[in-house]
C-alpha positions in Angstrom: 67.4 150.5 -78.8 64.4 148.2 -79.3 65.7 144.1 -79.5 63.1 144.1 -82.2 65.7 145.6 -84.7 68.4 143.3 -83.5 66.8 140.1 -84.7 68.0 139.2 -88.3 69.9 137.1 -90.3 73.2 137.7 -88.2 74.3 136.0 -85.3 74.0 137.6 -82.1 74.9 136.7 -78.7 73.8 138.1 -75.4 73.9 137.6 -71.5 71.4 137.5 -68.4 73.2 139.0 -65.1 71.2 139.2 -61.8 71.3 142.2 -59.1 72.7 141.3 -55.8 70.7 139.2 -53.2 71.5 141.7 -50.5 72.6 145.4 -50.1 76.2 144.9 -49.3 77.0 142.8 -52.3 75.9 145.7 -54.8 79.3 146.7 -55.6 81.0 143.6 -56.2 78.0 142.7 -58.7 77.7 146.0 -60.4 81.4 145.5 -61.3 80.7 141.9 -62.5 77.6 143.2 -65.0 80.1 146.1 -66.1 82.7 143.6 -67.2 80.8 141.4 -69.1 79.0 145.2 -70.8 82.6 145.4 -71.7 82.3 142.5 -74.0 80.1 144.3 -76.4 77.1 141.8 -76.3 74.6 142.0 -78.6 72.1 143.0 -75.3 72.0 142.4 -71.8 69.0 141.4 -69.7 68.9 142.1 -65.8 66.8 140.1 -63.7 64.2 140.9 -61.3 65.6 139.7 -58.4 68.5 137.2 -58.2 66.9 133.2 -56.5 64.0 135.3 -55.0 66.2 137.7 -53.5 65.6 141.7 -53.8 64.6 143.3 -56.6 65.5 147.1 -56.2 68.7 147.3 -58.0 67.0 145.7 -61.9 66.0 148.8 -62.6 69.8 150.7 -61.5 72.2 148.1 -63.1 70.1 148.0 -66.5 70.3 151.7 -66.3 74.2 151.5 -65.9 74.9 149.3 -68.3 72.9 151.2 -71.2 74.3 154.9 -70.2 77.8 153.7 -69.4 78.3 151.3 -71.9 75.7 151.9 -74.5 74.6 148.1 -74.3 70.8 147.3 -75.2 69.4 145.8 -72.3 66.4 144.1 -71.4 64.8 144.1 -67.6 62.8 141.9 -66.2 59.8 142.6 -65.0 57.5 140.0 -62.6 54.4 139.8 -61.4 53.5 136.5 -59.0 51.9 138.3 -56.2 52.1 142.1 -57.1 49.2 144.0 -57.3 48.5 146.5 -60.4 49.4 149.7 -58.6 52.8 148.3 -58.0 53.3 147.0 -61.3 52.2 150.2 -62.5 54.7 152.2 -60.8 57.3 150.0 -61.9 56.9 150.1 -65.6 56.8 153.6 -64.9 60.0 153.8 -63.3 61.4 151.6 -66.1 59.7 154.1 -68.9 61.2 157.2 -67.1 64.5 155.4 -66.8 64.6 155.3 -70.9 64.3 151.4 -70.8 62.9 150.4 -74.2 62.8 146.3 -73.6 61.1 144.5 -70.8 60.6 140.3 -70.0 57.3 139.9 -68.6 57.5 137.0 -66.5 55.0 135.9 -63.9 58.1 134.8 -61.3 58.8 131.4 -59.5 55.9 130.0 -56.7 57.8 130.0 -53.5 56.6 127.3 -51.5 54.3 129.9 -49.8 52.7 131.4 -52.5 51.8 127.5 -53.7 49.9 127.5 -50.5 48.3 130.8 -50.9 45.0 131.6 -52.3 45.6 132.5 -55.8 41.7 133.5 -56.3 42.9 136.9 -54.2 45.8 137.8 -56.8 46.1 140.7 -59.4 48.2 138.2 -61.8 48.4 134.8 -62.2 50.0 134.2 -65.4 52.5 136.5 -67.6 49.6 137.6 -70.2 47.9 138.9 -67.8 50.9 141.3 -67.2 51.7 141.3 -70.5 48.0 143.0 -71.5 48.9 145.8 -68.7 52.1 146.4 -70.5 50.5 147.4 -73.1 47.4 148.8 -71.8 49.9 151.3 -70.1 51.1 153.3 -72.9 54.7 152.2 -72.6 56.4 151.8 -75.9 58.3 148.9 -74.7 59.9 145.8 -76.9 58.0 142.9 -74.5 59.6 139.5 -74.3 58.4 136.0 -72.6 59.5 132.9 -71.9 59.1 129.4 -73.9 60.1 125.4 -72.6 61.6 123.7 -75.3 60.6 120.8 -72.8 56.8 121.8 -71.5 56.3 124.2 -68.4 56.4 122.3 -65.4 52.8 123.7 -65.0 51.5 122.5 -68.3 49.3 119.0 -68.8 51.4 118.4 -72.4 53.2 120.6 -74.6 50.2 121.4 -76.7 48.7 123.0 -74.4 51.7 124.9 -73.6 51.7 126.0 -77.1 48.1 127.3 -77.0 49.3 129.4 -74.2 52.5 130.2 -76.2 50.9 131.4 -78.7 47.9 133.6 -76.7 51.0 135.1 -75.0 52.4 136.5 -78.0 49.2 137.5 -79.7 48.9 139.8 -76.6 51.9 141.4 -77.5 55.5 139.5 -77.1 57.6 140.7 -79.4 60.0 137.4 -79.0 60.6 134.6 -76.9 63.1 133.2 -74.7 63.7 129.6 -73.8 64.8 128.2 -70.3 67.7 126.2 -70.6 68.4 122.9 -72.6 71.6 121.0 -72.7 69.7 118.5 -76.0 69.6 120.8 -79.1 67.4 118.5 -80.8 64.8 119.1 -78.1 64.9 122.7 -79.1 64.7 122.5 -83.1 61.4 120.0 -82.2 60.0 122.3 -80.2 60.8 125.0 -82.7 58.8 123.0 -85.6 55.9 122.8 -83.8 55.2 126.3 -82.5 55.9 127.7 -85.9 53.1 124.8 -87.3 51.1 126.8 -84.4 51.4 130.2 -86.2 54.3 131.8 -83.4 56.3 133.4 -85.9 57.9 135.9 -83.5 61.9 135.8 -82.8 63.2 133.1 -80.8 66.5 133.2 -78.8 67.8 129.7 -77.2 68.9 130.6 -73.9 72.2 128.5 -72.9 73.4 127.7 -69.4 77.2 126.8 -69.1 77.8 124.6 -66.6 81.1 125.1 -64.9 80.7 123.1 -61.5 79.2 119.9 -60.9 77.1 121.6 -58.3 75.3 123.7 -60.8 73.7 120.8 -62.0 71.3 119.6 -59.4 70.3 123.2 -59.3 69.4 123.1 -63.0 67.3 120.3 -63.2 65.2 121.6 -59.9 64.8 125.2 -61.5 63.7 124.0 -65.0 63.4 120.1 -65.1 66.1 120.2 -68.0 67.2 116.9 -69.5 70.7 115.8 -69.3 71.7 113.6 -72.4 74.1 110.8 -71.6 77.2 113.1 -73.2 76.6 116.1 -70.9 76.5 113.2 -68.2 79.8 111.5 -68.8 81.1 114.8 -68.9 80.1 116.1 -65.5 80.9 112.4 -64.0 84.6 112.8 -65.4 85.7 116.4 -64.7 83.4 117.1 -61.7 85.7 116.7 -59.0 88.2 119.2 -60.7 87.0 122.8 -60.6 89.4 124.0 -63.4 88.7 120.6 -65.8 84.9 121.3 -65.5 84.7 124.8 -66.0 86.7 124.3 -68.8 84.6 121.2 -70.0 81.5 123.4 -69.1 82.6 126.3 -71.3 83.3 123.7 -74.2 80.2 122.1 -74.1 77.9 125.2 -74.1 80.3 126.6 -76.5 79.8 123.5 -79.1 75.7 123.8 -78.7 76.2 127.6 -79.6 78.0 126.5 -82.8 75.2 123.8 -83.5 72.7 126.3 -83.2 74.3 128.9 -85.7 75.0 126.1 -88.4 71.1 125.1 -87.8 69.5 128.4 -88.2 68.7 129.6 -84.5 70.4 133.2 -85.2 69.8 134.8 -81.6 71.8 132.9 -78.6 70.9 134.1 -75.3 73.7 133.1 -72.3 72.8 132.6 -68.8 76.2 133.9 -67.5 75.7 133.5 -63.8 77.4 137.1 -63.5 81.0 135.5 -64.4 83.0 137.9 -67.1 85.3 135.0 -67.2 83.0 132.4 -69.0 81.0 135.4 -70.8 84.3 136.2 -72.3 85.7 132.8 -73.0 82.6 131.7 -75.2 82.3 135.0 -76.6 86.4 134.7 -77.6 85.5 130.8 -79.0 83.0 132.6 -81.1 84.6 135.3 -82.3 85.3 134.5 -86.1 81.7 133.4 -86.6 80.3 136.3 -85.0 81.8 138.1 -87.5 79.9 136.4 -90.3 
């Protein structure tokens, strides 16, 4: 199923799972993806490669999840350093594995490829693999990425708009942000690429929190701004695993609910391959999911 046909005035809520870093955790995180597919979601995207790590298994736990479960899902696809015969062979694979929704995503800059010569590379920006999904003759559903607070690339936001918006007349069916813990940044942003002409689908990608550890991560990956209350929150019930998962949950749960009463219909979770949070914010949604 195409997400296209998903996106509409109902509520929907979805996961991102990763593959496993190395070969012998495959199991154990093939059995995490499958118990979160038992939730029902309204999708599921896989991503290419979990902090850098291998790749290989996107393709076979997107697979898994769609036969076994019958789950939409959504793979991610990269292209920092790839050159177009391998990214051709992998949108094959992805085609012949009856996958009907990729992300195109150019993929973190280790610190070595910020060194590197990018004047030698195939890709340097996600349109440019965007165009060769398209130019391939795969029927695919193509998503990208959007920063509610400016990539970290970008001089200002308007000229991460312009790019926005070049991205999806090349063919991006929808968008999904990076994280954000400030709704309000989200519903600006969302004003001003809509003045911009994007009229495509977007779905607000929310990161629960359930360690204080998690945090510092956060803010290095995506530069994310922590409003005072998310603060206080993490300063109070850090030091207790249980109390800040629980706070954690709550807090991503209560930006869900703001979202829904504000019109953002599609809610995209970044589950961090835990069925246990994926089900309790699922469970804290359940009556309005219904609506």
């Amino acid at each position: 199923m195409k997400l296209s046909t998903l996106f509409s005035e109902r509520f929907s809520l979805s996961f991102e799972v990763f593959p496993p870093k190395t070969d012998t955790a495959f199991e154990s995180v093939k059995t995490a993806t499958e118990e979160i597919a038992k939730l029902r979601p309204s999708f599921m995207s896989v991503t290419y490669g979990a902090g850098g790590g291998t790749s290989k298994y996107t393709l076979e736990i997107a697979k898994n999840i769609k036969e076994q479960y019958n789950v939409p899902t959504l793979a991610h696809l990269t292209c920092v350093s790839s050159t177009k015969e391998t990214v051709r062979h992998k949108i094959m694979q992805m085609k012949d594995a009856g996958i009907e929704n990729v992300m195109a995503l150019r993929g973190d800059l280790t610190p070595e490829l910020m060194e590197s010569d990018r004047s030698t590379w195939d890709y340097t920006h996600a349109i440019d693999l965007i165009r060769d999904i398209k130019e391939s003759g795969a029927d695919f559903c193509i998503g990208g990425a959007c920063y509610p607070e400016v990539h970290p690339e970008s001089t200002n936001q308007k000229e991460d708009i312009k790019h926005l918006k070049e991205k999806v007349d090349a063919g991006c069916s929808f968008l999904t942000t990076q994280m954000f813990f400030d709704n309000n940044l989200l519903y600006n942003f969302l004003y001003k690429i809509r003045e911009a002409g994007i009229t495509v689908p977007i779905i607000a990608g929310i990161m629960p929190i359930t360690n204080a550890n998690q945090v510092e991560r956060a803010v290095k990956l995506s530069g994310s701004f922590m409003p005072q209350r998310f603060k206080s929150l993490v300063d109070r019930f850090g030091s207790s695993p249980e109390a800040m998962k629980q706070a954690g949950i709550a807090y991503a749960t209560d930006q869900i609910i703001d979202l829904f009463a504000n019109g953002v219909t599609n809610v995209h979770v970044y589950s961090m391959n835990k069925p246990d949070v994926a089900e309790k914010i699922q469970s804290n949604l359940s009556d309005i999911l219904c609506l």
